[in-house]
C-alpha positions as CSV (number, residue, x, y, z in Angstrom):
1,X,-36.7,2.7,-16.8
2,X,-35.9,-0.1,-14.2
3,X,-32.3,0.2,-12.9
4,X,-31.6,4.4,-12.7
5,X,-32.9,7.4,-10.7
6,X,-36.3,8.5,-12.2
7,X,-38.6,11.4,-11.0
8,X,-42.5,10.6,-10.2
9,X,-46.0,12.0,-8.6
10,X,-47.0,10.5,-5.3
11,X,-50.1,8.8,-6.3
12,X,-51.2,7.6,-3.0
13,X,-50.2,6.8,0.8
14,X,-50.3,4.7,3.8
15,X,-48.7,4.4,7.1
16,X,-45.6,2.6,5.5
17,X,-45.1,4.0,2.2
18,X,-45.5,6.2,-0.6
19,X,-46.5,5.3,-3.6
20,X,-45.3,7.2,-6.7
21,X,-46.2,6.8,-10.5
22,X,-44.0,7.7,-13.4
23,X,-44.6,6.4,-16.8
24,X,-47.6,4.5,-15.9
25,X,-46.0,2.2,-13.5
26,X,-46.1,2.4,-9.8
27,X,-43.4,1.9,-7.3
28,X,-43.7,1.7,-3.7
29,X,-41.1,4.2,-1.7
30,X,-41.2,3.1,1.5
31,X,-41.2,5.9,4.2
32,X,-37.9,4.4,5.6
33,X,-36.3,5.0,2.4
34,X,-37.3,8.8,2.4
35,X,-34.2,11.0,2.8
36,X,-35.3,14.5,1.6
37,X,-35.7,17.0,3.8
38,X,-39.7,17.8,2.3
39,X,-42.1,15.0,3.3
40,X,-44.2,13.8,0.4
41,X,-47.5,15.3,-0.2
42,X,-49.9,13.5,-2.6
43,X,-49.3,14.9,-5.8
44,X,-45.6,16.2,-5.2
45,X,-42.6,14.9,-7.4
46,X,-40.0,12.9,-5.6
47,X,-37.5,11.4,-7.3
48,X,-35.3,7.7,-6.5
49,X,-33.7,4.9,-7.4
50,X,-36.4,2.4,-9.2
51,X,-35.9,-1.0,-9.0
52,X,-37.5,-4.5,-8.9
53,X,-37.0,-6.5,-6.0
54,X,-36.9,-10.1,-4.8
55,X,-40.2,-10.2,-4.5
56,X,-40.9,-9.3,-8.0
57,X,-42.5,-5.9,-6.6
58,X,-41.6,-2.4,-7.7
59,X,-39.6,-0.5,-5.7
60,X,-38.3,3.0,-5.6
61,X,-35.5,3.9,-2.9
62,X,-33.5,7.5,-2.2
63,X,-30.2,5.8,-0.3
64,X,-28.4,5.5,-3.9
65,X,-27.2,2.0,-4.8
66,X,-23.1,2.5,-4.7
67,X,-23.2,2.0,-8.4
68,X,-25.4,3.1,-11.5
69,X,-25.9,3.1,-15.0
70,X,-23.3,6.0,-15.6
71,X,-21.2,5.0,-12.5
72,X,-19.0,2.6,-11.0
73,X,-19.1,1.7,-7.3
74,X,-17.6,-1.2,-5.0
75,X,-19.9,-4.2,-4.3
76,X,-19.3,-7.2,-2.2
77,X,-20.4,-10.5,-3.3
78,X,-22.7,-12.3,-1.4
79,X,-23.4,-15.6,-3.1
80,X,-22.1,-17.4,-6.2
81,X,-24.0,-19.6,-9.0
82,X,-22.1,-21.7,-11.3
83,X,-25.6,-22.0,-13.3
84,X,-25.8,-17.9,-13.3
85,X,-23.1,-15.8,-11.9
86,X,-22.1,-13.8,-8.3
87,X,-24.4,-12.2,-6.8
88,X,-23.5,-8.8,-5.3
89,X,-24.5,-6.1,-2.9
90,X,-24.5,-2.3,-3.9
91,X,-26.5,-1.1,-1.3
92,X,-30.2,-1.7,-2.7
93,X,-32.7,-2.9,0.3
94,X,-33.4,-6.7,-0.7
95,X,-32.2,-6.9,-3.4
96,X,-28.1,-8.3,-5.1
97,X,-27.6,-7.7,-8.4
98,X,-26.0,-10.6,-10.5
99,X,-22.9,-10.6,-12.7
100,X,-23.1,-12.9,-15.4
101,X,-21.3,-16.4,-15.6
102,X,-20.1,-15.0,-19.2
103,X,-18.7,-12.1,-17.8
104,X,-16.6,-13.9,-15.3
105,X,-13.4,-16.3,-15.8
106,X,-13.9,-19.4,-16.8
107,X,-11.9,-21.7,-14.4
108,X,-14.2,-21.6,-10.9
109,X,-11.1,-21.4,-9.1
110,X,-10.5,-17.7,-10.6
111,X,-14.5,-17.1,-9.3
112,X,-15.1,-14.4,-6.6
113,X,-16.4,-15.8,-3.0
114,X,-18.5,-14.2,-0.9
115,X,-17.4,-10.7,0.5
116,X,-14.7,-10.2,-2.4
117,X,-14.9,-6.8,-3.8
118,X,-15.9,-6.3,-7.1
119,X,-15.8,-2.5,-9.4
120,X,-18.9,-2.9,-11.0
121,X,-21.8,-0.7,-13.0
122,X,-25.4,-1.3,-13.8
123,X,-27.1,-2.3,-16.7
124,X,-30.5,-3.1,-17.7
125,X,-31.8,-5.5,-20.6
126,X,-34.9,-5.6,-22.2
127,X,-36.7,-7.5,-19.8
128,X,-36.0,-5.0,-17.0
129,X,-33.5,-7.1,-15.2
130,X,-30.6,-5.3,-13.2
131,X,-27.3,-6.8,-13.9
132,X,-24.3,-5.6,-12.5
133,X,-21.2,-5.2,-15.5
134,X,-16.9,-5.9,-14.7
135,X,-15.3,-2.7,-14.9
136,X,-12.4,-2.8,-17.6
137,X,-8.8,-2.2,-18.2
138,X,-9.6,1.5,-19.0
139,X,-11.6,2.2,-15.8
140,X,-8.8,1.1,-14.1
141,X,-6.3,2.7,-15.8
142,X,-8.3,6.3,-15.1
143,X,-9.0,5.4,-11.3
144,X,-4.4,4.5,-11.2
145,X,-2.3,7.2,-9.5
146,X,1.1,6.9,-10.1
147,X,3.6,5.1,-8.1
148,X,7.1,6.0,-6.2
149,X,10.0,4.7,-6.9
150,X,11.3,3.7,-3.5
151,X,8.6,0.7,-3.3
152,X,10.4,-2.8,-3.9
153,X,10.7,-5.4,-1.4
154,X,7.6,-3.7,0.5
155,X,4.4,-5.5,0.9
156,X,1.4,-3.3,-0.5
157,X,-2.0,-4.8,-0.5
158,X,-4.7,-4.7,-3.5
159,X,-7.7,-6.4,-4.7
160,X,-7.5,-8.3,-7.8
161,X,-9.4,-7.1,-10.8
162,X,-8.7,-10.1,-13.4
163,X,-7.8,-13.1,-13.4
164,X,-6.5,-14.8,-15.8
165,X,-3.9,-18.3,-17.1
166,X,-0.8,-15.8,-16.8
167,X,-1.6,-14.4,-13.7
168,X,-3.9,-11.5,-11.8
169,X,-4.4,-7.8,-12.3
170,X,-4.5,-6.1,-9.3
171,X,-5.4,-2.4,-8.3
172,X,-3.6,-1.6,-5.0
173,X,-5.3,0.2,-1.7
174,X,-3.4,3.4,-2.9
175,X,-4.7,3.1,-6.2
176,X,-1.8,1.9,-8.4
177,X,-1.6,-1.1,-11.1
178,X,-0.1,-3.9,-10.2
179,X,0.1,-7.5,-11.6
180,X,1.2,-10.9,-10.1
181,X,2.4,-13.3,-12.7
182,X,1.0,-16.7,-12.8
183,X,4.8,-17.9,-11.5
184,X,4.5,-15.8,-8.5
185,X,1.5,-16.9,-7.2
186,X,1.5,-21.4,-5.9
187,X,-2.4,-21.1,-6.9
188,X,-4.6,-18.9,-8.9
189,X,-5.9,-15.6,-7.4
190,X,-9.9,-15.3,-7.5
191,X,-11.3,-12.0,-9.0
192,X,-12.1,-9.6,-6.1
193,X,-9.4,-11.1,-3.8
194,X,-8.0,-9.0,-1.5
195,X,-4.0,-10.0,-1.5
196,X,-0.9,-8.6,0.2
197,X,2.0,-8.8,-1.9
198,X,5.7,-7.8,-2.2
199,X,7.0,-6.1,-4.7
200,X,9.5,-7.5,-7.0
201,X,10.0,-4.6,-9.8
202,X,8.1,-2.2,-11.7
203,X,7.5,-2.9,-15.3
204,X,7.3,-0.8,-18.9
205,X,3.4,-0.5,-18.8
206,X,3.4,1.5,-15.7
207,X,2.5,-1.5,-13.0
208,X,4.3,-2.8,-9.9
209,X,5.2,-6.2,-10.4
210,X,4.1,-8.5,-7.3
211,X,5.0,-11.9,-5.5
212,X,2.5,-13.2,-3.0
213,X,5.0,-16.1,-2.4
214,X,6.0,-16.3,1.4
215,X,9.6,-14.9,1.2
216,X,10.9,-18.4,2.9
217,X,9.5,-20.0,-0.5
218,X,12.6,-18.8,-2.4
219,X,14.5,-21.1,0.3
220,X,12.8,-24.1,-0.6
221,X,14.8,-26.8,-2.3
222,X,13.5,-28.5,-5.6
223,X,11.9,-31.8,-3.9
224,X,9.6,-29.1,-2.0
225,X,8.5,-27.4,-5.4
226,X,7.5,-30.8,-6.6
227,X,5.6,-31.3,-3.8
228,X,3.9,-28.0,-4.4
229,X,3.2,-28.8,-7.9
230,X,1.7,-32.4,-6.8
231,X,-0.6,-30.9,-4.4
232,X,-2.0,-28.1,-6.6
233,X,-2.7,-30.3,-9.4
234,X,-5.2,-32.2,-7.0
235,X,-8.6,-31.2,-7.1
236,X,-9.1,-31.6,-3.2
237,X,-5.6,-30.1,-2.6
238,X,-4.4,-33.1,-0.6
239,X,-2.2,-36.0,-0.9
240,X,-2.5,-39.2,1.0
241,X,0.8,-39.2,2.4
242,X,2.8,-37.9,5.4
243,X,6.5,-38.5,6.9
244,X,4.6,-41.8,8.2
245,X,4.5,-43.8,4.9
246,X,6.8,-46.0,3.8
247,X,9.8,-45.8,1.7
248,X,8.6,-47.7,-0.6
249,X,5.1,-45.4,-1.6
250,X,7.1,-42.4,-1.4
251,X,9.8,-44.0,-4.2
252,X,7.0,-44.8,-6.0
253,X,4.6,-41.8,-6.3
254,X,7.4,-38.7,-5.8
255,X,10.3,-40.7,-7.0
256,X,12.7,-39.5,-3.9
257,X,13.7,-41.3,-0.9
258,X,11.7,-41.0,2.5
259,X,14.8,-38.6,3.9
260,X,13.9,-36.3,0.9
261,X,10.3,-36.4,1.7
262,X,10.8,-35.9,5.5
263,X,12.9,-32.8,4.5
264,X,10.5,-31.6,2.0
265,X,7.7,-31.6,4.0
266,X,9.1,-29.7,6.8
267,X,10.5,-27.3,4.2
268,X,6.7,-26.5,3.6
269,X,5.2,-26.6,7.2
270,X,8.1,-23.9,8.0
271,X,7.2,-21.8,4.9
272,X,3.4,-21.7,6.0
273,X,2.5,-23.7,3.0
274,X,0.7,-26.9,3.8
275,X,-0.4,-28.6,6.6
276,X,-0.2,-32.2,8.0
277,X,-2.4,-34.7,8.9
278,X,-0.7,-36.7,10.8
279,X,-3.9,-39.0,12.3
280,X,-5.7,-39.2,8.7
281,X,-1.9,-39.4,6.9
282,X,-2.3,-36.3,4.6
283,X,-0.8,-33.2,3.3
284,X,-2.7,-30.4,2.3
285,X,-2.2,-27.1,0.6
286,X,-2.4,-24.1,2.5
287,X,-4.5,-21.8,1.4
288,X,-2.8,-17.7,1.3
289,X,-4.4,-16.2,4.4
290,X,-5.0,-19.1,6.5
291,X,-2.9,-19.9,9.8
């Protein structure tokens, strides 16, 4: 019952809410939460949105969640749990509903952060708990409209609906597929990222093919790319060096000279791609959307 719209009898009332009784439970509708036109009378039906919330209390609401059982609505995550899942807001008063850790990628890198946007729908176990289910590749491909052919080279934004090893599925703000492969991208795009991308071709399944790559990237020279592998592979996205260390180091660690490095470097700081610290002695990856 928990989780959908269900219609009830107001069994009694106070000065803050109603309190209405279907199937032998009773939920509290608070009189904030009323929007039809007739006010309650005990007795009367009234129908809402029943839920449990983080109180453990039964409540009933009639602003409806933006997603349900039977439909899919946009939530924005609000907190994240690598013990549980992403908690996410669809409109219900105190209360986020949780996506599962199973139902997300497995990398934490590829994990949504707070206000990404996630397509989701409800669904309730046999305990009564809410939990909010990934809409899939069919969704998507029923929500797509088709997409011009006078698109490539233009920048088109979307959010990213999976993420996965060979690279992100995105659904653009006018509603067409797109994907970014793994190769386009210098680090992996989260599920429910919002991303601005160019586009780079149109492939045989029907989806834009898209580079969120800083155009200036295809400039760089090899000893730069190195230095953008190096730094991804980190865990803390920085390396302890800078155009101050020594020759030696450098040689040792990148196996090019200092010139090399020097050049590198400000191949990247141009591109928007790291940044230096020249006081602690670091580089660091820049991540897409910071300045």
């Amino acid at each position: 019952m928990i989780g959908k719209v269900a219609t009830g009898t107001v069994t009694d009332i106070n000065e803050q809410a109603y309190y209405v009784q279907i199937a032998g439970q009773t939920y509290a509708l608070p009189k904030v939460e009323v929007t039809q036109e007739e006010t309650p009378a005990l007795g009367s039906q009234v129908a809402g949105f029943i839920y449990e919330n983080k109180q453990k209390k039964r409540m009933m609401t009639q602003f409806w969640p933006v997603a349900g059982p039977d439909q899919y609505g946009w939530g924005k995550v609000t907190q994240t749990r690598r013990d549980l899942g992403v908690f996410v807001d669809i409109g219900l008063p105190d209360k986020d509903v949780v996506i599962s850790e199973d139902d997300l990628p497995f990398e934490a890198s590829r994990w949504p952060r707070p206000d990404d946007q996630l397509l989701v729908r409800l669904e309730t176990d046999l305990k009564d708990r809410i939990w909010a289910k990934l809409a899939d590749e069919k969704i998507f491909e029923q929500l797509s409209q088709n997409f011009p052919d006078n698109l490539n080279n233009k920048n088109i934004a979307g959010t990213v609906y999976s993420s996965r090893p060979i690279g992100a599925f995105v659904i653009t703000d006018e509603y067409y597929l797109a994907f970014v492969h793994s190769s386009q991208s210098y680090q992996p795009l989260r599920l429910g990222e919002h991303i601005t991308g160019r586009v780079i071709g149109a492939s045989k399944y029907g989806r834009l093919n898209l580079s969120v790559l800083p155009r200036s990237y295809e400039e760089i020279d090899d000893d730069a790319q190195m230095l953008l592998v190096s730094l991804q592979r980190e865990a803390t996205k920085t390396l302890p060096f800078s155009d101050a260390s020594s020759p030696e180091e450098i040689k040792a660690h990148f196996g090019i000279s200092k010139g090399a490095f020097k050049r590198a470097i400000g191949h990247l700081l141009k591109a928007n791609l790291i940044v230096e610290d020249k006081a602690a002695g670091t580089i660091s990856l820049l991540e897409q959307g910071e300045e």
